[in-house]
C-alpha positions as CSV (number, residue, x, y, z in Angstrom):
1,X,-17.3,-3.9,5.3
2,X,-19.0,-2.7,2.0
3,X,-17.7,-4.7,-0.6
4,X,-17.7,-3.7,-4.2
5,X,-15.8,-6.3,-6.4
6,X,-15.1,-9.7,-6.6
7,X,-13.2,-11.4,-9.3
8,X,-10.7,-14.3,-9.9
9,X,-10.7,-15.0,-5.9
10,X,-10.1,-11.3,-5.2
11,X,-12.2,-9.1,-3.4
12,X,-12.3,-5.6,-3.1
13,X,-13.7,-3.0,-0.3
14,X,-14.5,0.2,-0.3
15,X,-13.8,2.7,2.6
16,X,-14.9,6.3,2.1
17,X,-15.8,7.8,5.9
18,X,-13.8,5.0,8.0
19,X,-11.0,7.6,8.1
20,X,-9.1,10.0,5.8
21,X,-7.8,9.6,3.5
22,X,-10.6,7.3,1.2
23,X,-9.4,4.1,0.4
24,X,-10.1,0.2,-0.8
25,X,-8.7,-3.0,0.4
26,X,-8.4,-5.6,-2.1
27,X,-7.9,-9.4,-0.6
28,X,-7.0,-12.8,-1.5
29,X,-6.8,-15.6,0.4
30,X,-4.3,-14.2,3.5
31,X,-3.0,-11.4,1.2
32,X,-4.3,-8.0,1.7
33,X,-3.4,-4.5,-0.1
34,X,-4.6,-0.8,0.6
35,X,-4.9,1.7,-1.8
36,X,-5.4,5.4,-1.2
37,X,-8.2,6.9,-3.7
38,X,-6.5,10.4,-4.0
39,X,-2.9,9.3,-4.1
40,X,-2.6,6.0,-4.9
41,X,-0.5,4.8,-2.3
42,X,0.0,1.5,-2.0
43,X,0.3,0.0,1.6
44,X,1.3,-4.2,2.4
């Protein structure tokens, strides 16, 4: 898992070829968001 970031307890991954579309995770502690690059979708 390539991470880029990490700040304040948070850390962020990158995911460009995993599967479409590009996105990052960002986690803390049991708390987990994904955001799409292009779109900026936001997924719990």
């Amino acid at each position: 898992m390539p991470e880029i970031s990490r700040f304040l307890g948070i850390v962020i991954y990158m995911y460009w070829s995993e599967h479409n579309p590009p996105h990052f995770h960002a986690v803390y502690g049991d708390y987990e968001v994904i955001v799409t690059i292009s779109g900026g979708v936001v997924r719990w």
